[in-house]
N, C-alpha and C positions, 0 to 999 in steps of 0.2 A: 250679489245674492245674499239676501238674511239669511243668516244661523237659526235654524229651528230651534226652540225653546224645550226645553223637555224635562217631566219633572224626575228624571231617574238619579238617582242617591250613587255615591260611591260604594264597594260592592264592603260590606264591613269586613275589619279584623276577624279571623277564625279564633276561638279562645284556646291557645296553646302558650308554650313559655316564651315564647318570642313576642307574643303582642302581650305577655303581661311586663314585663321589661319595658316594651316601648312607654306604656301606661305609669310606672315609675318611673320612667326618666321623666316625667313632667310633676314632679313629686318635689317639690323644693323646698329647701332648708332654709325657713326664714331668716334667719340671723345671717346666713352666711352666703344666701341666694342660690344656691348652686343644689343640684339636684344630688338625690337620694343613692343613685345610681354610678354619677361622675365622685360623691364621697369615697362611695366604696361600701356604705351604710346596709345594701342587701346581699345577706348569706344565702339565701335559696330562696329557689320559688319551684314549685310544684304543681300541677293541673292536672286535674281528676275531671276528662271533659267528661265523662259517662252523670258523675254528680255535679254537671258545673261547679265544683270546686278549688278555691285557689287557695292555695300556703305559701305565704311568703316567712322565713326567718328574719327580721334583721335589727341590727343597732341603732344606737345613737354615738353623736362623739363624746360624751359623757353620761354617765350613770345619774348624773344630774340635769341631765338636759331640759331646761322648764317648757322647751317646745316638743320634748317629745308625745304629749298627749296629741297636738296640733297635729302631727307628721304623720303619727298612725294614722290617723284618722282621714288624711289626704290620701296615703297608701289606701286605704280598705274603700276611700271615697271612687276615685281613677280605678282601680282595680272592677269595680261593680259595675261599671258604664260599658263593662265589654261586653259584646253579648254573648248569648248563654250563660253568666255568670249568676250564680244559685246563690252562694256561699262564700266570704274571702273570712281566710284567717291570717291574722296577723301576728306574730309573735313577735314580742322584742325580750332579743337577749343580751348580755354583756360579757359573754367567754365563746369566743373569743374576743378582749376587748379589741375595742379601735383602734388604729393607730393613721396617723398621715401615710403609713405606705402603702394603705387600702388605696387609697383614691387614685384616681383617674392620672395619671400622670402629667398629661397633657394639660388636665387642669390645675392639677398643682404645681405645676411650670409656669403655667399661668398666672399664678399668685404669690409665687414668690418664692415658694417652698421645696 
């Protein structure tokens, strides 16, 4: 017997803090490949579903980071694909700075570190 064809969609993400996380861990650190998330790169996120509003705080691994324009911009890009998403703000700060012990452990096992 055929599989009936049907055009019904996957049921989407609800916009809370757990599907904005998911939406940054696809958030990657050019240079370094490895996501925003598995860094250790986001201090907070916040969601104001009444204003689809999103706050993310977060780093780079240097105060010089010449991809940091790129990376916001990925963060606030992924972040806005979620639905009901109004507003994302993106903050990048450097206190507290970065360090290798933010990150993911598992991935920085991974690499050597």
């Amino acid at each position: 017997m055929a599989k009936k064809k049907t055009d019904a969609k996957p049921a989407a993400l609800a916009l809370d803090e757990k599907s904005v996380w998911e939406a940054l861990k696809r958030v990657i650190d050019p240079e370094l490949q490895i996501s925003v998330v598995d860094l250790g790169l986001i201090y907070k996120v916040e969601v104001d579903k009444k204003k689809g509003e999103v706050y993310v705080q977060m780093t780079m691994t240097s105060p010089a980071c010449p991809m940091a324009g790129m990376i916001e911009e990925s963060a606030r890009s992924h972040i806005s694909q979620l639905p009901d998403v109004k507003n994302v703000i993106v903050e990048v700060v450097f206190d507290p700075p970065w360090s290798i012990e933010k990150m993911n452990p598992d991935v920085r096992a991974s690499i050597g570190l």
